[in-house]
Backbone as numpy.savetxt, mean C-alpha at the origin, in Angstrom:
# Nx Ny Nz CAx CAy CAz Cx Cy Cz
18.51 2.61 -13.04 17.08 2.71 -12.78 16.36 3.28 -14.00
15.12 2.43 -14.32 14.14 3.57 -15.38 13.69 4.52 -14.75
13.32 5.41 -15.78 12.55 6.39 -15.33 11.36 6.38 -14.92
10.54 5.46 -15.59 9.56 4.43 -15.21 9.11 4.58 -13.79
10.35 3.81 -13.25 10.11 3.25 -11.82 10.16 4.47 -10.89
11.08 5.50 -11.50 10.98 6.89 -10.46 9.90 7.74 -10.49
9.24 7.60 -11.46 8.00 8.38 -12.13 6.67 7.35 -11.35
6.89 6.36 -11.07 5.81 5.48 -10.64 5.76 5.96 -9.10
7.09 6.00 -8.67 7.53 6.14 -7.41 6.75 7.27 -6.58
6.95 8.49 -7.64 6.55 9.81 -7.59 5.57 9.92 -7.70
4.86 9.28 -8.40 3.43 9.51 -8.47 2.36 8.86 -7.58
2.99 7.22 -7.32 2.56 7.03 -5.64 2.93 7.86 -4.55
3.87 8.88 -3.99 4.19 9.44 -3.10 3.45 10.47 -3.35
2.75 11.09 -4.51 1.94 12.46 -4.15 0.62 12.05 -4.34
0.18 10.68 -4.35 -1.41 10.27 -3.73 -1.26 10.31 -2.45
-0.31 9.95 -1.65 -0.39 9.93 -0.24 -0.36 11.50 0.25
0.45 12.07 -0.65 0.10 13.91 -0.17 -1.55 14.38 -0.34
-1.95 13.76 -1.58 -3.58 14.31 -1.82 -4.48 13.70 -1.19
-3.95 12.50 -0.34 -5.40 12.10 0.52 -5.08 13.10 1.55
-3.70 13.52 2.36 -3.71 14.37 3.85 -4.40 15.55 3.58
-3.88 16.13 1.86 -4.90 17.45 1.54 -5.75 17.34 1.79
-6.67 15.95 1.02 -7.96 16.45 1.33 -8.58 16.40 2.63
-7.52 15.59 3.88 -8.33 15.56 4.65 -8.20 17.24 5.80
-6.67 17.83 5.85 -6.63 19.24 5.94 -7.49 20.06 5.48
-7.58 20.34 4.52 -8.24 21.20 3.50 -10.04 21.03 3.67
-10.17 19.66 4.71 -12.00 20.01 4.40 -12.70 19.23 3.61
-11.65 18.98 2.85 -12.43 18.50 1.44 -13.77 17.20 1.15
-15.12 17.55 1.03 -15.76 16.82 1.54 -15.64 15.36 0.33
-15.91 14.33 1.50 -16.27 12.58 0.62 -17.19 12.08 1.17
-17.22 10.90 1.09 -18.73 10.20 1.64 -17.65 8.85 2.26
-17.76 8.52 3.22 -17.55 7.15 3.92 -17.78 6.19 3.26
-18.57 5.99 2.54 -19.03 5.05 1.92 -17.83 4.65 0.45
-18.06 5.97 0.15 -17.47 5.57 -1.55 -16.14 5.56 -0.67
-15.59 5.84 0.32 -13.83 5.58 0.99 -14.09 3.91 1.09
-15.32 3.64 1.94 -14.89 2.32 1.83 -15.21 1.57 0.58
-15.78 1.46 -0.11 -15.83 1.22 -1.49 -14.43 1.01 -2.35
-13.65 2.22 -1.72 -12.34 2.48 -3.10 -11.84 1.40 -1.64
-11.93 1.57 -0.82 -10.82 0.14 0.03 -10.77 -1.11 -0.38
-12.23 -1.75 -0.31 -12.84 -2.83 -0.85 -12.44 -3.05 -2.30
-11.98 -2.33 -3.14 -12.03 -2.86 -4.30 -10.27 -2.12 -4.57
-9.75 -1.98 -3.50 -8.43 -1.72 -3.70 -7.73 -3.27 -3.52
-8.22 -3.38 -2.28 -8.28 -4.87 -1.56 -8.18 -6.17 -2.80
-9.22 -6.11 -3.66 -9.54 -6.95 -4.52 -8.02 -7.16 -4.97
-7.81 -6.02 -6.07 -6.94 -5.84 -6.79 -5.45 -5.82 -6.07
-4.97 -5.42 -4.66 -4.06 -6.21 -4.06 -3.60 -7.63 -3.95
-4.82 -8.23 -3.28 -4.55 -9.90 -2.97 -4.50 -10.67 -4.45
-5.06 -10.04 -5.49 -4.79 -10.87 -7.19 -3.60 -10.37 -7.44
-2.90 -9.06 -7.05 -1.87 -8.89 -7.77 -0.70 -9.90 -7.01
-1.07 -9.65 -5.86 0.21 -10.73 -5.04 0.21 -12.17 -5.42
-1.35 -13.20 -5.65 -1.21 -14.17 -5.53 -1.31 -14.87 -6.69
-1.11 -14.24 -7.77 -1.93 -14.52 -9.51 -0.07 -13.77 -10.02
0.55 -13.12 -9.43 1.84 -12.28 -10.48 3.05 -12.16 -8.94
2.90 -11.61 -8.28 4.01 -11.27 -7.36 4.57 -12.46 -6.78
3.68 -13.57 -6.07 3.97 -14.92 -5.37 5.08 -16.41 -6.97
4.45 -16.04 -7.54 5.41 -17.11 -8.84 6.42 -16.28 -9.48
6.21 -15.16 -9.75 7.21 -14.10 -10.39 8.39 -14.25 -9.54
8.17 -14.40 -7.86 9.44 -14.25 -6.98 9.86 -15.51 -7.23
9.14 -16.85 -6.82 10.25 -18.19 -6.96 10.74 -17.88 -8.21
10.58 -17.50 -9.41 11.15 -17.26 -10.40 12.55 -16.85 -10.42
12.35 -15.75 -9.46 13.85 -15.10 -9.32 14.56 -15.35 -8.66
14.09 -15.63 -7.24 14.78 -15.77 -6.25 14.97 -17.10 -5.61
14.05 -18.46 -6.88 14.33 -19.73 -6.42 13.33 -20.15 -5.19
13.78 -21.57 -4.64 12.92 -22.31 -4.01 12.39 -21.88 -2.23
13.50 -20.46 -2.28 13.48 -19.74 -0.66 12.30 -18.58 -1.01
11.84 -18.37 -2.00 10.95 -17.75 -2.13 9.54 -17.32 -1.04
9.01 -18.17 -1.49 8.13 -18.90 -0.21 8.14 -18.28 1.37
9.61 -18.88 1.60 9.87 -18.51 3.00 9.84 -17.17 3.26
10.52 -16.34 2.04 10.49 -14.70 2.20 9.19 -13.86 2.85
8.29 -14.54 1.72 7.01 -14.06 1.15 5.98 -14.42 2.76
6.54 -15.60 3.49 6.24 -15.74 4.70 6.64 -14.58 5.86
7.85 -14.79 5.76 8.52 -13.79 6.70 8.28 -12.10 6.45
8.01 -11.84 5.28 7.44 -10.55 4.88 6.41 -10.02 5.84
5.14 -10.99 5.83 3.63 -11.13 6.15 4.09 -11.25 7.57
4.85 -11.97 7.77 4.94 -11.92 9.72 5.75 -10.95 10.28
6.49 -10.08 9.67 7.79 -9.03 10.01 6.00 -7.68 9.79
5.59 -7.81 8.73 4.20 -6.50 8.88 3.37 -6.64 10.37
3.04 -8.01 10.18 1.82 -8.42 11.01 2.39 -8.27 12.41
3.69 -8.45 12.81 4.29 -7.68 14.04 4.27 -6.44 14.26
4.25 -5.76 13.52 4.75 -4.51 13.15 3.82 -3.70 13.55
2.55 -3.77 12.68 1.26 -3.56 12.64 0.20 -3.85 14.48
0.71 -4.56 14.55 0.17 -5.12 16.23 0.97 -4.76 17.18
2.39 -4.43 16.94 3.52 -3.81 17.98 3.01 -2.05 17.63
4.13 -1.41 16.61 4.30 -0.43 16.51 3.07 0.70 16.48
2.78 0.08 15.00 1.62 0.66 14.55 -0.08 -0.03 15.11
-0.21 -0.40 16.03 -1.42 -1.12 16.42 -2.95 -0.13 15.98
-2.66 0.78 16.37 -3.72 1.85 16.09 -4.04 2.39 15.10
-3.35 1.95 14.01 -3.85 2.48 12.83 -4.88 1.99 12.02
-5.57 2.96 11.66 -6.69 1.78 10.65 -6.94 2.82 9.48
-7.07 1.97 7.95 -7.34 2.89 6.87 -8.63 3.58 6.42
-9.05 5.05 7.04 -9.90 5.25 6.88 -9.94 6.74 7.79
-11.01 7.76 7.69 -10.64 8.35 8.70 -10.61 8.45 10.09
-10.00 9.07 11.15 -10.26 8.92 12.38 -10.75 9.58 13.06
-11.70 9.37 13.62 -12.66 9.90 14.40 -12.84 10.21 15.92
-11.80 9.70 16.66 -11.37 9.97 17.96 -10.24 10.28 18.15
-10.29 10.97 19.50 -9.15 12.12 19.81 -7.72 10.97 20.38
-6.78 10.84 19.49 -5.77 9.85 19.89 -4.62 10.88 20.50
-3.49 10.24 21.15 -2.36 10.82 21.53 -1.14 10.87 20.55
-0.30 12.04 20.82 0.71 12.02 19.94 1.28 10.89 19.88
1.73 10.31 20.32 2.79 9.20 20.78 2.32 7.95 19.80
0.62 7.87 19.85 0.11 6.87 18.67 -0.14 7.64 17.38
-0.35 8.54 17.19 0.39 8.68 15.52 1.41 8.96 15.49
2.71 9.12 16.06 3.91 8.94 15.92 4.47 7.38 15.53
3.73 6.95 16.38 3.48 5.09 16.50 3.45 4.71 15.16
2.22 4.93 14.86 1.17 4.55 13.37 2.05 4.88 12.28
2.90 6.28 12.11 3.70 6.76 11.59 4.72 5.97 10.97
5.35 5.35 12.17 6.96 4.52 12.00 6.01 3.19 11.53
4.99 2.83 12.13 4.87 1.78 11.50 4.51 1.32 9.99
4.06 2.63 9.48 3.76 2.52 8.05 4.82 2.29 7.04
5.76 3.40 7.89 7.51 3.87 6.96 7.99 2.67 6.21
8.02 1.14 7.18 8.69 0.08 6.36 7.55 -0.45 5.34
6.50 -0.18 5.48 4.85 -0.85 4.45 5.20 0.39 3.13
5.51 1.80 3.43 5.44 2.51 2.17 7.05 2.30 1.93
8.01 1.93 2.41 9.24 1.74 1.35 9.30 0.23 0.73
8.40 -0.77 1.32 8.22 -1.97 0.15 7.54 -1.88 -1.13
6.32 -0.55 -0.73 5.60 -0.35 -1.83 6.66 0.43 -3.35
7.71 0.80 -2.77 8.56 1.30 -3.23 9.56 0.45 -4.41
9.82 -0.33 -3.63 10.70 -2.21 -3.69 9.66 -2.56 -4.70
8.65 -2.68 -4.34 7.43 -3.91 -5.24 7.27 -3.10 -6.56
7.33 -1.65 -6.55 7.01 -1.00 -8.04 8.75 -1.55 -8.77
9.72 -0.86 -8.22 11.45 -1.27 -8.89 11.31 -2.96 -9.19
10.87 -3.81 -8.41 11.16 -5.14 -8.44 10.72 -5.90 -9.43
8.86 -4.99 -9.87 7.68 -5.36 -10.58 8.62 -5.21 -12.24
9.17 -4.03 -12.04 9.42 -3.44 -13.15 11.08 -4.15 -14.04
11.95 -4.52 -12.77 12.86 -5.39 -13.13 12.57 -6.69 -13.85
11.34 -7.36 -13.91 10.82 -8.48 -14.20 10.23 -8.09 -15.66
9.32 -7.15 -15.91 8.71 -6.49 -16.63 7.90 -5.26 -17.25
8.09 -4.51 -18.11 6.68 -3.22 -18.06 5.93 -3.79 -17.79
4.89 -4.87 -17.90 3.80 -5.13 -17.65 3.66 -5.51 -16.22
4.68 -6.43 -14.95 4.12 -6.53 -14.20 4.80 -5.04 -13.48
5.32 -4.32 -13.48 5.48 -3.26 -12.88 4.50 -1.82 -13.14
3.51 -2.38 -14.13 2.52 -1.33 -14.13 1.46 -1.84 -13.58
1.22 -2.93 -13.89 0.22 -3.88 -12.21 0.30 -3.67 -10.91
1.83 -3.82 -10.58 2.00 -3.50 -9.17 1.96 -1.74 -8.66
2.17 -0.97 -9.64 2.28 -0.02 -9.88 0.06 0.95 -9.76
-0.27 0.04 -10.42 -1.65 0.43 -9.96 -1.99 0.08 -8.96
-1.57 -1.32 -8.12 -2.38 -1.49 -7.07 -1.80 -0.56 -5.71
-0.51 -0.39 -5.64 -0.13 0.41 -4.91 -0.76 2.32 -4.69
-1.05 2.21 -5.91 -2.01 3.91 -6.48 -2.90 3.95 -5.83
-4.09 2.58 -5.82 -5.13 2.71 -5.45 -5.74 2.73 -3.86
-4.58 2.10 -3.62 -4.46 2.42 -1.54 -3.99 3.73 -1.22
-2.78 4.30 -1.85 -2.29 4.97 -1.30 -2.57 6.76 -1.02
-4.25 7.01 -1.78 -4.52 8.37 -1.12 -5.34 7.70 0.05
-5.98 6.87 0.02 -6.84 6.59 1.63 -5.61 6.26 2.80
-4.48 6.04 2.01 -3.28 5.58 3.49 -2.95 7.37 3.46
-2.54 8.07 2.71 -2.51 9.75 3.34 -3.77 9.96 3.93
-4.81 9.42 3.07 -5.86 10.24 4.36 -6.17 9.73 5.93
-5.76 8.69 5.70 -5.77 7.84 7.19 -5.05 8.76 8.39
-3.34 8.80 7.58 -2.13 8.62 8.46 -2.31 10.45 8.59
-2.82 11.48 7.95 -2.92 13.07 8.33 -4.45 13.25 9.23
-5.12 12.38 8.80 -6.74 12.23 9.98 -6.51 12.34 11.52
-5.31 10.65 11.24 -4.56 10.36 12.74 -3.79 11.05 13.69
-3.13 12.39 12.61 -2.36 13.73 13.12 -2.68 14.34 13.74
-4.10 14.95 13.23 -4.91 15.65 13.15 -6.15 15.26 14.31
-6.33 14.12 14.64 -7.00 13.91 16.02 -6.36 13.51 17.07
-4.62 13.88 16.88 -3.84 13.72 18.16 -3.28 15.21 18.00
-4.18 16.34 17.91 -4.05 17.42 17.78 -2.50 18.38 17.03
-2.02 17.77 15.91 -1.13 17.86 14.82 -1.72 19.42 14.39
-1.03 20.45 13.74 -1.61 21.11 13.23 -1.36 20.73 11.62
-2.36 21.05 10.55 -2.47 20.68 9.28 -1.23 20.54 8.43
0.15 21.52 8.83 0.99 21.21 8.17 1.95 19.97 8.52
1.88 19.85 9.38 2.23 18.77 10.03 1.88 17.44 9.85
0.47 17.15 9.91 -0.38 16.25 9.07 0.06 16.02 7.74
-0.14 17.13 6.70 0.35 16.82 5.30 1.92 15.73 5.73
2.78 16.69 6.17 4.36 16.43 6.41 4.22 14.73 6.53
3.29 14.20 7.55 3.54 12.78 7.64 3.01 11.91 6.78
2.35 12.43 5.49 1.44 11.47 4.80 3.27 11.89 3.95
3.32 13.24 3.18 5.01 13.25 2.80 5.95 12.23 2.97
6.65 11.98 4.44 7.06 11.20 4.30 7.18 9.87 4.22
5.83 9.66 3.84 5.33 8.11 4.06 5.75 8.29 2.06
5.30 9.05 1.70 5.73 9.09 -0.13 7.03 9.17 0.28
8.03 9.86 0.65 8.90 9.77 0.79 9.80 8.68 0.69
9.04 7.80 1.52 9.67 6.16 2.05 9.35 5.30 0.47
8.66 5.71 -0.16 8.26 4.96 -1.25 9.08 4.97 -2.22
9.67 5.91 -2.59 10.69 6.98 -3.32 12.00 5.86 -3.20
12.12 6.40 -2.33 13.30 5.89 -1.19 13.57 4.25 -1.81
12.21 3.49 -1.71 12.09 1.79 -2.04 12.50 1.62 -3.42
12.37 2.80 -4.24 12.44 2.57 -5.76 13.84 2.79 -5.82
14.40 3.64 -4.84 15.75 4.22 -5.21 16.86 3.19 -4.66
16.63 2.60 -3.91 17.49 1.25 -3.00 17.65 0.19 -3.62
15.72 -0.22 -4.22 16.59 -1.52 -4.84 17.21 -1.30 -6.03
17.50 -0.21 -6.56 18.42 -0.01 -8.25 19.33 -0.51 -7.69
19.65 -0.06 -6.39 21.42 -0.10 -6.30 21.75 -1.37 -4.67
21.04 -1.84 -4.37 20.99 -3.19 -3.40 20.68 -4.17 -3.81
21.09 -5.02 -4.38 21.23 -6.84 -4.90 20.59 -7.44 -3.92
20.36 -7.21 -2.89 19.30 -8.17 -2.05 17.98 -8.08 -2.26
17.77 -6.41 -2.65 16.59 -6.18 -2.84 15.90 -6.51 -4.44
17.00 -6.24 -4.87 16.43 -6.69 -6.86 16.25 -8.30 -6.84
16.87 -9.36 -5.93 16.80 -10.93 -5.97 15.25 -11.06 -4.95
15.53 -10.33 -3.74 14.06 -10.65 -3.17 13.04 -9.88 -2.62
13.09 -8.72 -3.59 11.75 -7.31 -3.22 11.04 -7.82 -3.88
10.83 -9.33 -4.73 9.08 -9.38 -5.14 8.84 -10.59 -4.29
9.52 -10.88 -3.43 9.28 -11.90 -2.69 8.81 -11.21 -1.24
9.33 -10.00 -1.01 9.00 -9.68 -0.15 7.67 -8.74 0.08
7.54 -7.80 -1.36 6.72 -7.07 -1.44 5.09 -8.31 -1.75
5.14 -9.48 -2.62 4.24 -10.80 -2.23 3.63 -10.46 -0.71
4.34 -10.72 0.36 3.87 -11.05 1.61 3.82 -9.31 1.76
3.91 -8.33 2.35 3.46 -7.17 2.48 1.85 -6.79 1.56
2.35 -7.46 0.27 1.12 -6.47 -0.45 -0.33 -7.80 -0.08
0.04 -8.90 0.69 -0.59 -9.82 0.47 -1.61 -9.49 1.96
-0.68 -9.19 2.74 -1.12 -8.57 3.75 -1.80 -7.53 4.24
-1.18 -6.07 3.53 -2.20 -5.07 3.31 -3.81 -5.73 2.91
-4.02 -6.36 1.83 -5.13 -6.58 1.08 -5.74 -7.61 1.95
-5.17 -8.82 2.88 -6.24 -9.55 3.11 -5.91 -9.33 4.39
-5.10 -9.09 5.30 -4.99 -8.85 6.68 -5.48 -7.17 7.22
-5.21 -6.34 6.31 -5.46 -4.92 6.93 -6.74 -4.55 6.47
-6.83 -4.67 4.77 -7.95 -3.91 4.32 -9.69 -4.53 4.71
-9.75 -6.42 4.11 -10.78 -6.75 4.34 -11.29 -6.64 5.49
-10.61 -7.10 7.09 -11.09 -7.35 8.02 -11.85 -5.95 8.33
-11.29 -4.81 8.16 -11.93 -3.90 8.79 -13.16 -2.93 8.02
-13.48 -4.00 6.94 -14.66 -3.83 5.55 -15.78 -5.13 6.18
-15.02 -5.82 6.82 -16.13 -7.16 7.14 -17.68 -6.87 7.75
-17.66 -6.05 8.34 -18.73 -5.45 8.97 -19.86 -4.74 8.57
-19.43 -4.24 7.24 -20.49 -3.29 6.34 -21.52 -4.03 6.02
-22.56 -3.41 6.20 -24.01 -4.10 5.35 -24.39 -4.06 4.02
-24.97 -4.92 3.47 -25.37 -4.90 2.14 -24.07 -5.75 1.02
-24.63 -5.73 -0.15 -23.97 -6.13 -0.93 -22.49 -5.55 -1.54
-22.79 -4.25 -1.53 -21.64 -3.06 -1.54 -20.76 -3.41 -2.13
-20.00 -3.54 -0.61 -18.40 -4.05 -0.24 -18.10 -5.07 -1.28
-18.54 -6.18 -0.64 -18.04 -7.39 -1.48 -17.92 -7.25 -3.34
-18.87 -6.47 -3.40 -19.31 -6.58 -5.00 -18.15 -5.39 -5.57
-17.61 -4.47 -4.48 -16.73 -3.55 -5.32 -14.93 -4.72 -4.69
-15.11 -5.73 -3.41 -13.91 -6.61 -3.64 -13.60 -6.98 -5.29
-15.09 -7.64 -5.48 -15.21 -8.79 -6.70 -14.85 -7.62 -7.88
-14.67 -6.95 -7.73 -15.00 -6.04 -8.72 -13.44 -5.43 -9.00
-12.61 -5.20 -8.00 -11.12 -5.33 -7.85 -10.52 -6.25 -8.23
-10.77 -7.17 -8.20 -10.37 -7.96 -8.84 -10.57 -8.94 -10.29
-11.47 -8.41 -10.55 -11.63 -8.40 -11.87 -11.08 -7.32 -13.07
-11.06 -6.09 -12.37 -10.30 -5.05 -12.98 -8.84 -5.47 -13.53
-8.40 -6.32 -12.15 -6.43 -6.84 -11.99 -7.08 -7.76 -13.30
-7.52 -8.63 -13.61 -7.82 -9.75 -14.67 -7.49 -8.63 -16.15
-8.48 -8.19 -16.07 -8.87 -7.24 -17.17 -7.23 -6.32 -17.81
-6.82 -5.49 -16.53 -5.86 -5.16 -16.89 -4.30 -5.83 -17.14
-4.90 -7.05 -16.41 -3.57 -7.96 -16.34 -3.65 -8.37 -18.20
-5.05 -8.22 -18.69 -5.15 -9.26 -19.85 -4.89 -8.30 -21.30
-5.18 -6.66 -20.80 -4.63 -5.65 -21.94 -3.18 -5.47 -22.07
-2.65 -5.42 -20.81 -0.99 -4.98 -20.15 -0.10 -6.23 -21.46
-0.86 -7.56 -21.27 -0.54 -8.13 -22.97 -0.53 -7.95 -23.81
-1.42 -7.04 -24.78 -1.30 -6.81 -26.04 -0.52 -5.69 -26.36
């Protein structure tokens, strides 16, 4: 393994600690600029999957590619509607039961150890696409701590506890970087799989629940995500 990929690993797992801080701790934001950094996280997800992660995998893993990158997106999208149904990225504002952020919890665990997979997998291919995948995963992952310690925290969690589950959601990420060094299934098809997960986060989880906002905003900080992925996709070259 590089160090790279453990250092990437690590440093996605303690954004997910600093969104639960801030949401323990008080720490004031504005709704707006949260959904803003969603919207234009979003952007920069669905380009990284469908512009670098989706051809990078048939690359590696051949003409079953495809099918992975399918089955990825439908193994979440179960997941997400079974396990985790109640979760949404952002904070929460009603009083839920333990049992559904426990729920929300397990259901994230397999979404933050692909994010894990997709940084090792990015990086097996290249520095450059593993610092791509490597940002877009950054840029979700303090609003997924602040989500998943909000959700604790209005199923009456006390604050350390809260932190603890945004933890081991970094944890699980860690974990993704550390598996595929040493699992051959995962180095042939974690960018095939992390494709359909990260493809999903960005156009199944993040937009739909941005669709609703008024004004130009949203869309213009999507467009704007994705132009960033262009931009940085086009320096990460020289």
């Amino acid at each position: 393994m590089t160090r790279a990929a453990l250092a990437y690993g690590v440093a996605a797992a303690a954004a997910n600690v600093a969104g639960a801080v801030a949401v323990a701790s008080r720490t004031t934001w504005t709704l707006r600029a949260l959904d803003a950094l969603l919207s234009f996280a979003a952007g920069f997800l669905i380009s990284v999957s469908v512009v670098d992660l989706f051809p990078d995998s048939i690359a590696v893993a051949g003409p079953i590619a495809p099918a992975v990158v399918l089955l990825a997106y439908l193994t979440v999208h179960l997941t997400q509607h079974t396990i985790g149904r109640h979760f949404h990225f952002g904070e929460e504002t009603h009083s839920v039961s333990e049992i559904v952020s426990i729920s929300a919890l397990v259901g994230l665990l397999m979404h933050t150890f692909v994010d894990g997979v997709a940084v090792a997998s990015g990086l097996l291919v290249s520095n450059r696409l593993g610092a791509l995948v490597f940002v877009a995963i950054l840029l979700h992952k303090f609003p997924e701590g602040l989500a998943i310690s909000s959700l604790f925290l209005a199923a009456g969690a006390k604050r350390g506890k809260a932190i603890l589950a945004a933890a081991a959601l970094g944890a699980m990420t860690i974990a993704g970087v550390l598996l595929t060094d040493q699992w051959n299934f995962l180095r042939v098809y974690g960018l095939a799989i992390s494709a359909g997960v990260t493809l999903y986060v960005g156009a199944s989880n993040l937009v739909p629940e941005l669709q609703d906002r008024p004004g130009p905003r949203i869309p213009l900080s999507f467009v704007a995500g994705c132009g960033l992925y262009f931009v940085a996709r086009s320096l990460a070259r020289v």
